[in-house]
C-alpha positions in Angstrom: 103.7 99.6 129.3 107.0 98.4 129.7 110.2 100.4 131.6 112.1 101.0 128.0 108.4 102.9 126.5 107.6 104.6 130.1 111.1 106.2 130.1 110.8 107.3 126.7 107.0 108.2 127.2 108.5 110.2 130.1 110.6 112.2 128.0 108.1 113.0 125.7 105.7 114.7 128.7 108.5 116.7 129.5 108.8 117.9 126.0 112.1 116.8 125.2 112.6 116.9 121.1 111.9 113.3 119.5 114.9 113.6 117.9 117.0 113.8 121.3 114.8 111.1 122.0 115.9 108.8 119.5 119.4 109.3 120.2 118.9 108.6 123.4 116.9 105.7 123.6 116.1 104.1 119.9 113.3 101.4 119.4 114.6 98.4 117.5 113.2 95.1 116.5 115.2 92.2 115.2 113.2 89.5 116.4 112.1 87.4 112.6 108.3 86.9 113.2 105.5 88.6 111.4 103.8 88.3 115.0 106.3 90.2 116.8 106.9 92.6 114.3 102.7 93.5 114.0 102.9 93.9 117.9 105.7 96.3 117.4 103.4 98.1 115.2 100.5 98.7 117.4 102.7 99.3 120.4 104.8 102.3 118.3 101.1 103.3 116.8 100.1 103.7 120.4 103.0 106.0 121.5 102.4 108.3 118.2 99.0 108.7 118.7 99.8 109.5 122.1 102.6 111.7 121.6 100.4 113.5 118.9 97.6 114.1 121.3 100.0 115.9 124.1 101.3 118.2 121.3 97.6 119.3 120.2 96.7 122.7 122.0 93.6 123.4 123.8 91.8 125.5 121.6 93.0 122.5 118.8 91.6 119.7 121.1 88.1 122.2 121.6 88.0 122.2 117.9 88.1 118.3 117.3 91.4 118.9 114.8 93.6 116.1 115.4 97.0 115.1 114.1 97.5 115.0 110.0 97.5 112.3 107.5 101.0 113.5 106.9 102.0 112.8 110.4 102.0 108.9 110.0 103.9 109.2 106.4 106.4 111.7 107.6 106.8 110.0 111.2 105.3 106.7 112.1 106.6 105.2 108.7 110.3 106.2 109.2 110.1 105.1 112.9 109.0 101.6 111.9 111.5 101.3 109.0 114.2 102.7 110.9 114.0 100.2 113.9 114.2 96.9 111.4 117.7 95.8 112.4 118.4 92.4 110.7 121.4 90.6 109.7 120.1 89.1 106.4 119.2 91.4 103.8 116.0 89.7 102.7 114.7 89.7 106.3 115.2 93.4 106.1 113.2 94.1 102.8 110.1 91.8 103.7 110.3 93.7 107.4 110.3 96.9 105.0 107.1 95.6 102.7 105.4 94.6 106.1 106.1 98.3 107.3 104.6 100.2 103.8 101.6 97.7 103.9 101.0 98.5 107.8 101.6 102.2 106.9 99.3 102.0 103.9 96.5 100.5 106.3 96.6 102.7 109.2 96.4 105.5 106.4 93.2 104.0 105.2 91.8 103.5 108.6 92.9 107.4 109.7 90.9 108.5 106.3 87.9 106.5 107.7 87.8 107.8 111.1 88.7 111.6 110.1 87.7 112.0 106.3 89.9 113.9 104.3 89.7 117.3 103.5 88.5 118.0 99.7 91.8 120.2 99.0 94.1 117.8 100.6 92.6 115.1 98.5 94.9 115.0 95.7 98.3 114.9 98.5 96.5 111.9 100.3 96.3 110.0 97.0 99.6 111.1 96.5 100.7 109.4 99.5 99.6 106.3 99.0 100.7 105.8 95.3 104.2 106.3 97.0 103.8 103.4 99.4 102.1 101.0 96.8 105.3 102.1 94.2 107.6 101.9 97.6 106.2 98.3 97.9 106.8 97.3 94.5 110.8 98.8 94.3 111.2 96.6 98.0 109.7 93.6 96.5 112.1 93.8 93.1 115.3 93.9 95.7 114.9 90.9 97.4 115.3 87.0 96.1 112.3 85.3 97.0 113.3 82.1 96.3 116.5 82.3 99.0 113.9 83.7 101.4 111.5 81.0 100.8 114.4 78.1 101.5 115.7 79.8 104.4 111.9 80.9 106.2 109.3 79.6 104.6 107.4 79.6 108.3 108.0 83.9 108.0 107.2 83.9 104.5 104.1 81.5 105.3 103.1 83.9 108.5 103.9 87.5 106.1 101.4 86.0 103.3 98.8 85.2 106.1 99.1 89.1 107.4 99.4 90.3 103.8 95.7 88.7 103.1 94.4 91.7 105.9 95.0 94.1 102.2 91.5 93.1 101.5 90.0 94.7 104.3 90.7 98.1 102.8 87.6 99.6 102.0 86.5 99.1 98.1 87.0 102.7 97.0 90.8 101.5 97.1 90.3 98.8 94.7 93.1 99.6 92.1 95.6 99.8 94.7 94.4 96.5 96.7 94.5 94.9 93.3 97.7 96.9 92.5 99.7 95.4 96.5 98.1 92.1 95.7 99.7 91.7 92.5 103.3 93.1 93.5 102.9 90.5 96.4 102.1 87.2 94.6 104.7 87.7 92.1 107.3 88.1 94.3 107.6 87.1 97.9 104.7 84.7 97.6 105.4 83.3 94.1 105.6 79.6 94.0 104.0 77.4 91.4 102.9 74.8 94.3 101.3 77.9 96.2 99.8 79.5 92.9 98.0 76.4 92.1 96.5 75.6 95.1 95.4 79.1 95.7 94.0 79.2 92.1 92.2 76.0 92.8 90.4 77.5 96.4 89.4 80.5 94.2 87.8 78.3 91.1 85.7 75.9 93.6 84.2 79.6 95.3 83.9 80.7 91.9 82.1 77.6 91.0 79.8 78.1 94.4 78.3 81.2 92.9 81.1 83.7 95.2 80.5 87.4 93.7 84.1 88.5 95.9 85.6 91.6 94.4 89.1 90.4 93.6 87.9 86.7 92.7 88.3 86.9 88.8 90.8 89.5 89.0 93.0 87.5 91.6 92.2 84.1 89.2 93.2 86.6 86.2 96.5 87.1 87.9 97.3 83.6 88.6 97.1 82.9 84.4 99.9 85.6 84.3 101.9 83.8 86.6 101.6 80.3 85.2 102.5 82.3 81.7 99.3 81.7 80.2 98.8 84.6 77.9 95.7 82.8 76.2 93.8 82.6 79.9 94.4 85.8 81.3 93.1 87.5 78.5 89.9 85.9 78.8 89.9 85.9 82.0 90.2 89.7 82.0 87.1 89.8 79.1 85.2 88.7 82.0 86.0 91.8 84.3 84.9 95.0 84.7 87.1 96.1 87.5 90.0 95.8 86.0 92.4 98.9 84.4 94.9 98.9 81.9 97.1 100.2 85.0 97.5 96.5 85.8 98.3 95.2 83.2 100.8 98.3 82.9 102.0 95.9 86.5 102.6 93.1 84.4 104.9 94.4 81.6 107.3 96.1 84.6 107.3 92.3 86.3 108.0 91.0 82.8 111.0 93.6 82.1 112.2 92.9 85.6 112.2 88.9 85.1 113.8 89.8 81.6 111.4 87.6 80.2 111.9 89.2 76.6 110.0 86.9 74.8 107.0 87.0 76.9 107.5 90.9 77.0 107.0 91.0 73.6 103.6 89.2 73.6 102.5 91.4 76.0 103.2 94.6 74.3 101.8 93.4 71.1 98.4 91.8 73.0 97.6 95.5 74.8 98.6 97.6 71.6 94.8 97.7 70.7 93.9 98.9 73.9 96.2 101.3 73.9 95.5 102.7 70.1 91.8 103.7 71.8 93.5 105.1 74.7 95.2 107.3 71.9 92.0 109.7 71.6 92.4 110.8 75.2 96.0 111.7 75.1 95.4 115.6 74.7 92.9 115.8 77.2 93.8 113.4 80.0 97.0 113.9 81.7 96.8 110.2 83.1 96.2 108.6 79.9 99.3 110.5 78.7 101.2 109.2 81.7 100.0 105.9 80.9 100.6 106.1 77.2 104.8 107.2 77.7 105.0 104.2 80.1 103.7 101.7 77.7 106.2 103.4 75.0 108.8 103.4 77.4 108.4 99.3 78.2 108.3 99.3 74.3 111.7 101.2 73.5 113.3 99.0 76.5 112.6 96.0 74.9 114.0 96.8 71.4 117.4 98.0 73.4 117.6 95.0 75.8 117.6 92.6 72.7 118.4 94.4 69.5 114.6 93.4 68.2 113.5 97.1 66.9 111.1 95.9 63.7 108.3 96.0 65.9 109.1 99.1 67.8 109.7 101.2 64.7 106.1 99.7 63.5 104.5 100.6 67.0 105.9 104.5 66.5 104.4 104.9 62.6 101.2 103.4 64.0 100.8 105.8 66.8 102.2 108.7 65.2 101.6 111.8 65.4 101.9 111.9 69.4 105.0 109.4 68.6 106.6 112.6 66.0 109.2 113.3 68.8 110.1 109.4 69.6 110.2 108.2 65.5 112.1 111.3 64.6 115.0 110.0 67.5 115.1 106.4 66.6 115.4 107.4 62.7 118.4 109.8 64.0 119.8 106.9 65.9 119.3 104.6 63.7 120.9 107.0 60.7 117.7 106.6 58.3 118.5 110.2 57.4 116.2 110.2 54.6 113.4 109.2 56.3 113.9 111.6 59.3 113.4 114.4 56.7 110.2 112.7 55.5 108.9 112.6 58.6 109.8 116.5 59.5 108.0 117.0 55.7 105.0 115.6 56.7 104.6 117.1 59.7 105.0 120.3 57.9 107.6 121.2 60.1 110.2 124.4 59.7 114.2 123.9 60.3 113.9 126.7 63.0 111.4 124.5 65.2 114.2 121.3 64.9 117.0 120.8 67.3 120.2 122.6 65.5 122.4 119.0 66.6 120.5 117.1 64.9 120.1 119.2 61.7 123.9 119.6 61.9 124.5 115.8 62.3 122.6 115.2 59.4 124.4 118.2 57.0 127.7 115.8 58.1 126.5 112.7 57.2 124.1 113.1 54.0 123.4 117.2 53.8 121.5 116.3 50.6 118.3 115.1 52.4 118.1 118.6 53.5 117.2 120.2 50.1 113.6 119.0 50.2 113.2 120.4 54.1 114.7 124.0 53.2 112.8 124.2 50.0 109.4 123.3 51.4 109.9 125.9 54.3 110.9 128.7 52.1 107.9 128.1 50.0 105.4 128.2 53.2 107.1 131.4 55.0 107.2 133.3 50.9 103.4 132.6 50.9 102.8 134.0 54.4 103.6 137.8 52.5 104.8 139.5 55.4 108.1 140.7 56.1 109.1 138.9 59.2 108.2 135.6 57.0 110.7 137.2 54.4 113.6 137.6 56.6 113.3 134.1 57.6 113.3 132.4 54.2 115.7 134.5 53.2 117.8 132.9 55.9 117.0 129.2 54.4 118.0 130.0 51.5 121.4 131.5 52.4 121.6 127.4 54.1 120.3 126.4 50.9 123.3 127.7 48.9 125.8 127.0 51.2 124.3 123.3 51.2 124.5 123.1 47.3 127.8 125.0 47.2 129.7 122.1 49.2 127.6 119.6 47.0 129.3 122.0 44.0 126.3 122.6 42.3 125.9 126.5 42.7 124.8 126.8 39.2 121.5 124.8 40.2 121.2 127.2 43.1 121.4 130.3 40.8 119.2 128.9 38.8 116.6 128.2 41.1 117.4 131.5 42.7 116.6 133.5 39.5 113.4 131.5 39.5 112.4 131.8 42.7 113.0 136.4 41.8 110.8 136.1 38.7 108.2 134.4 40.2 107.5 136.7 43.2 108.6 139.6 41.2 105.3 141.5 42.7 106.5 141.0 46.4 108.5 144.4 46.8 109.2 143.8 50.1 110.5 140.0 49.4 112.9 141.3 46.7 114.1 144.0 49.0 115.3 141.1 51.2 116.7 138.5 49.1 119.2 141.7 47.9 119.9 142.7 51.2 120.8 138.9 51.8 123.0 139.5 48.7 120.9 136.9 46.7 120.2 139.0 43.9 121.8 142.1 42.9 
């Protein structure tokens, strides 16, 4: 151990607070080589596991508990990303990807030589989605292509360390796939490399090679090239793979702003998603996974002003769309159309926002008629009195509606109509005159 860890391993003994520590005497690395950085790694690795250790009581160390999970999130990771001190910003966000992918590893390892606990399961998974999504935001931050020009040695060392994401264990196949795909199409993307990697893979694949990844890591190389065609039926051939990666795609294709090949790939995984639709009320992932692919959907038609297909997209899917359509007709001011789709949802004016029903008595309050009339008619038919009340209240909107169209004389009309039709309903006609509707 060198004289800069032994005096800081000193202060630890003596139980000095690691934050004092820090100030006193902070670990930094600002050498550019994947080498030097891994070393720095396992050497800080060392002095938390060590650290850890010396905190643990004796009745702690008699029961085998050792430190958490938690522990290397909470403070291994920051240590690593806080000692990265490098002048050019791209150097500093691959030293940040290196740090989640060595954080995301020693994870994997701890859950291997400790197990998890069943009711901490759900925090560890947790955990690690935040260091794959971590990953994916660092990757979208930097320019490859300067860091490529300027270090391709680093960038041709970080992709040979990057390869050790396969010796995750297979239960963390989604994610593996998941880092492997946020790596190639960013820091490691270059035709010449894609190519030749692609190449390797096809001759193993041709030598009868069963590997895990193979066909989904050839499946991603068609999406890089931008061959829709290929990676489709390259994907056909899979069974491993999840809709969650190609969820991967359409974020690297909004954040290339690739419109045009956005649009293909929306349209190519709407009939997955349509059978994904019969596990929307009953799977809280699926739901998840559902919004997303609307979201991507609704960003496309407002990044280029293309909403044809969008609008068709939210009829299709309705009715777990209803809230989304009944916006983008609002937006859009297809007043008209909004009310159809409130009528055949069968939905009342007291269960819609009161902003949007007052936008829409400003702009075209004649679209309303059909929306007041149909809930009056439902809550009359209910035949209690608290149903009464309420479509009593509609129709006081009705007539001020029709009063500043100036046709209260249809109103009375319909009014007198509406009396000598439920003229049996005692306790309806006590309530339209207490409304002062009749007399």
């Amino acid at each position: 151990m060198d004289r800069e860890n032994e005096s800081k391993q000193e202060l630890w003994d003596l139980g000095v607070p690691e934050t004092i520590i820090e100030k006193k005497q902070k670990q930094h690395i600002d050498e550019i080589s994947i080498a030097s950085w891994k070393a720095f790694f396992n050497d800080c690795f060392d002095q938390f596991e060590q650290q850890k250790l010396r905190q643990l009581s004796f009745r702690q160390m008699v029961e085998g508990k050792e430190y958490s999970f938690s522990h290397i999130h909470k403070e291994y990771y920051p240590r690593l990303l806080n000692a990265g001190e490098f002048s050019d910003d791209n150097i500093a966000l691959l030293y940040r990807f290196h740090v989640q992918l060595e954080t995301l590893m020693r994870l994997a390892d701890y859950e291997k030589k400790f197990g998890i606990p069943e009711y901490l399961q759900s925090h560890f998974s947790l955990v690690l989605n935040q260091l794959v999504d971590g990953m994916f935001e660092t990757s979208q931050q930097a320019d490859p292509s300067q860091l490529r020009k300027n270090y391709l040695q680093l960038v041709e060392e970080s992709l040979k360390e990057f390869q050790s994401v396969f010796q995750l264990p297979p239960k963390y196949s989604d994610r593996i796939f998941l880092v492997f795909q946020i790596g190639w199409a960013t820091f490691y993307y270059d035709k010449e490399w894609v190519l030749a990697y692609e190449k390797q893979l096809l001759k193993e694949k041709e030598a009868g090679s069963k590997a895990l990844f193979l066909d989904m890591a050839l499946a991603h190389f068609s999406f890089l090239k931008g061959d829709l065609k290929e990676t489709f039926e390259r994907v056909d051939q899979m069974e491993e793979f999840s809709v969650y990666h190609s969820m991967v795609w359409i974020e690297l294709l909004f954040s290339w702003r690739q419109w045009d090949d956005l649009l293909k790939w929306l349209l190519a995984l709407k009939p997955t998603f349509k059978r994904i639709l019969g596990y929307y009320y009953r799977d809280a992932e699926a739901r998840e996974l559902i919004h997303d692919y609307l979201h991507f959907f609704w960003k496309y038609a407002q990044y280029t002003g293309e909403e044809e297909e969008y609008e068709q997209l939210l009829i299709e899917f309705l009715p777990i769309t209803f809230h989304e359509y009944g916006e983008y007709l609002l937006v859009q001011q297809h007043f008209e159309r909004w009310v159809e789709l409130y009528l055949l949802m069968g939905f009342s004016p007291s269960l819609i926002n009161g902003a949007d029903l007052k936008e829409v008595e400003n702009e075209n309050r004649e679209v309303l008629l059909p929306l007041y009339h149909q809930s009056v008619d439902k809550l009359i038919r209910e035949k209690n009195r608290k149903s009464y009340k309420l479509a009593v209240y509609f129709l006081k909107k009705l007539k001020t509606i029709y009063k500043k169209m100036k046709r209260e004389e249809r109103f009375e009309q319909f009014i007198e109509k509406l009396s000598d039709e439920y003229s049996r309903l005692r306790a309806f006609q006590e309530e339209l005159k207490k409304g002062k509707l009749i007399s």
